[in-house]
VEXRO-677657 format. One line per 5 residues: number of its first residue (from 1); for each residue x, y, z of C-alpha. Coordinates in Angstrom, 3 decimals. Last residue first. Layout:
<rogus>
NUM	X/Y/Z | ... $
</rogus>
This chain:
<rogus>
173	16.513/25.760/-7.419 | 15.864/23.154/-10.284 | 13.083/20.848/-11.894 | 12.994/19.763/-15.728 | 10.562/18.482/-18.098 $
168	9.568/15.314/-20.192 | 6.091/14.624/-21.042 | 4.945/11.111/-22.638 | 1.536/10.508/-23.252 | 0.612/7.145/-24.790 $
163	-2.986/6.145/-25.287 | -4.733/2.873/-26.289 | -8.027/1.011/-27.481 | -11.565/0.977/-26.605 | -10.887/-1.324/-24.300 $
158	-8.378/0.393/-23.453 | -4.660/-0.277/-22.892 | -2.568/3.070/-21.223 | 1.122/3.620/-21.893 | 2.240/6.249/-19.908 $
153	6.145/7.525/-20.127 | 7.408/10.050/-18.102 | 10.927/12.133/-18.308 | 12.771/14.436/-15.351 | 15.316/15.819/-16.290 $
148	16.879/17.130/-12.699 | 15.620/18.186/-8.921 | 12.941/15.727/-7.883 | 14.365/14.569/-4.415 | 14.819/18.570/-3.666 $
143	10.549/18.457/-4.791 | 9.390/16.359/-2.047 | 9.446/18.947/0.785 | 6.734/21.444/-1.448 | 3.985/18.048/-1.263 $
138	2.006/19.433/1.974 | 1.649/22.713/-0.533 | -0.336/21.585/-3.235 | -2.985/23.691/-2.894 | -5.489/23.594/-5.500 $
133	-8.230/25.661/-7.638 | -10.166/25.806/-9.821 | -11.035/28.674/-11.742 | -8.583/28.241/-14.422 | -11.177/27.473/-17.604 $
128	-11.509/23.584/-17.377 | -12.671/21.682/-19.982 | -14.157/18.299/-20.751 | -14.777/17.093/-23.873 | -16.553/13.520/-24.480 $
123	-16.918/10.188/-24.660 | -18.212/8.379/-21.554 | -16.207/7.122/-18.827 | -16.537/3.867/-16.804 | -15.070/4.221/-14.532 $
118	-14.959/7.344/-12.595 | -13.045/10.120/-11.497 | -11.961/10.983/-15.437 | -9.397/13.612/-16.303 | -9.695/17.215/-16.483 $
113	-6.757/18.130/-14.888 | -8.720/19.969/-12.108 | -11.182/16.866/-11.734 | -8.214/14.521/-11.000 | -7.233/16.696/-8.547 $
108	-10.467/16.943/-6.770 | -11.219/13.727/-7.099 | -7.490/12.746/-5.353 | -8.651/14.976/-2.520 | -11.885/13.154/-1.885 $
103	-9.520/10.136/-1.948 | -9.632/7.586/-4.658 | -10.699/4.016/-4.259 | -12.766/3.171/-7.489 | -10.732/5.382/-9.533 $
98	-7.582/3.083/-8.406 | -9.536/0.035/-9.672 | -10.490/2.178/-12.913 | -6.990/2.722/-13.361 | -5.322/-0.854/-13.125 $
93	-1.667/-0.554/-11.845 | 1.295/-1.005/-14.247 | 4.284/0.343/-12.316 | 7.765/2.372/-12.675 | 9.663/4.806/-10.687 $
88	13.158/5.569/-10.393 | 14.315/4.556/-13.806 | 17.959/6.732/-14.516 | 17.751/8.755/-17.452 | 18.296/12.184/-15.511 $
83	15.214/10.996/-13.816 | 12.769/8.431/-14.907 | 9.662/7.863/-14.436 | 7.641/4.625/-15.986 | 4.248/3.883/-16.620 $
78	1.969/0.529/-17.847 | -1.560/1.913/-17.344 | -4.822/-0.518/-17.700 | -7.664/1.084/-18.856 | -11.443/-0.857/-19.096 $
73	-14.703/1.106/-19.717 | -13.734/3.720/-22.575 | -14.574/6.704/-24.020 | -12.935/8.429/-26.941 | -11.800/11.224/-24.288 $
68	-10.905/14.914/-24.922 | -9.168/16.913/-22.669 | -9.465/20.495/-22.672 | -7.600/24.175/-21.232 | -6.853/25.737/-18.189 $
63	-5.401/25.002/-15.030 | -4.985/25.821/-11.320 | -2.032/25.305/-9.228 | -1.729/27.014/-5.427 | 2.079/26.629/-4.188 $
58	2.625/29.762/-2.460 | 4.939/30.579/-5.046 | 1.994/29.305/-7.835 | 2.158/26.706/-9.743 | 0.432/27.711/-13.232 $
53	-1.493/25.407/-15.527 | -2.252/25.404/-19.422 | -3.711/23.339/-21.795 | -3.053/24.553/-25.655 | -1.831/21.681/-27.302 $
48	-5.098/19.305/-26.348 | -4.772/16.455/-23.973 | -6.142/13.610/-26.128 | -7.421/10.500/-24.161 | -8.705/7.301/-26.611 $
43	-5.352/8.127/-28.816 | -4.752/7.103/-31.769 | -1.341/7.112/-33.354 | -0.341/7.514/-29.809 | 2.342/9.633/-28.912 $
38	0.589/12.364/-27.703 | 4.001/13.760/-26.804 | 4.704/16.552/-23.983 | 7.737/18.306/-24.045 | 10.832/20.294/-22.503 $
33	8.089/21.487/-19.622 | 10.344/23.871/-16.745 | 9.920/23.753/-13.734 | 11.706/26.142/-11.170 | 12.053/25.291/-7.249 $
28	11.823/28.475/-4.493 | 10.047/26.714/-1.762 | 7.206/26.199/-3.878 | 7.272/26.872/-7.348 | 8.836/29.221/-9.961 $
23	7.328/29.261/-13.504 | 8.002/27.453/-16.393 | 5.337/25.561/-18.619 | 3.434/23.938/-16.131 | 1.310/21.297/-18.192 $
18	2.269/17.892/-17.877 | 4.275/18.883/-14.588 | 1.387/18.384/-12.667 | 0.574/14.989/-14.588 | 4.510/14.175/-13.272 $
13	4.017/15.534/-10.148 | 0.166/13.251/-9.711 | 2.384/10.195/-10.848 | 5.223/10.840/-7.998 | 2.302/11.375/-5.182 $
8	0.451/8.079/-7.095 | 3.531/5.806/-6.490 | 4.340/7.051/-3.563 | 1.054/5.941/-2.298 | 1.111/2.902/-4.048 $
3	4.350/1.585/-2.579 | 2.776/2.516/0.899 | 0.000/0.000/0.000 $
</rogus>
């Protein structure tokens, strides 16, 4: 169980990271996104071009922009993190299980990035226009363990079919 809480806290930096271009975070920390890859030929989840987020010094994110989903009932995610090309994380957990035991705060998150809280999910568009708001705060002691290129790879199997994000960005003082 702890193995899947770190796992999520180091997933839900990499999805934050998806979208912060560059912009100074907590305690003082710069991100900065390299790239982010629909890599999929054909993609069931398509983050569009233009989604945004900012990371605030006081370490509030919000986000704007759309995700668009092909539907789907079934997704299985095969990820790995690594940093400065070394494999620090990797796992293959089933989503819909871990949508089934999410955390009021996890929802909340989730919702704010625009992706699903709840299997199964219909097709659709779902935007978010920066209102929302989060504080990330209690996570501000991770980031010195996070400092360098940082590069994730998700592979998600559908039923509908598959997705593959990759986003690769960097974290210094």
């Amino acid at each position: 169980m702890y193995r899947l809480k770190v796992s999520l806290v180091f997933v839900f930096w990499a999805l934050l990271n998806l979208y912060v271009d560059h912009c100074t975070a907590c305690n003082g920390y710069k991100m900065k996104l390299i790239s982010v890859t629909n890599c999929g030929d054909d993609n069931v989840i398509i983050v569009d071009k233009n989604f945004t987020a900012s990371l605030s010094s006081d370490c509030i994110v919000t986000t704007g922009g759309c995700v668009t989903s092909k539907g789907f009932k079934e997704a299985k995610v095969k990820y790995s993190i690594l940093k400065n090309g070394q494999e620090m994380l990797s796992g293959h957990p089933d989503i819909c299980d871990v949508l089934d035991h999410k955390t009021a705060e996890q929802k909340v998150k989730l919702e704010m990035f625009g992706f699903p809280t709840e299997c199964p999910v219909p097709e659709g568009r779902k935007c978010m226009d920066g209102t929302k708001k989060v504080d990330v705060s209690k996570y501000k002691n991770m980031l010195p363990m996070a400092v360098g290129k940082i590069t994730s790879h998700y592979e998600v199997t559908h039923d509908s079919g598959t997705t593959c994000i990759e986003i690769k960005f960097e974290i210094n003082k």
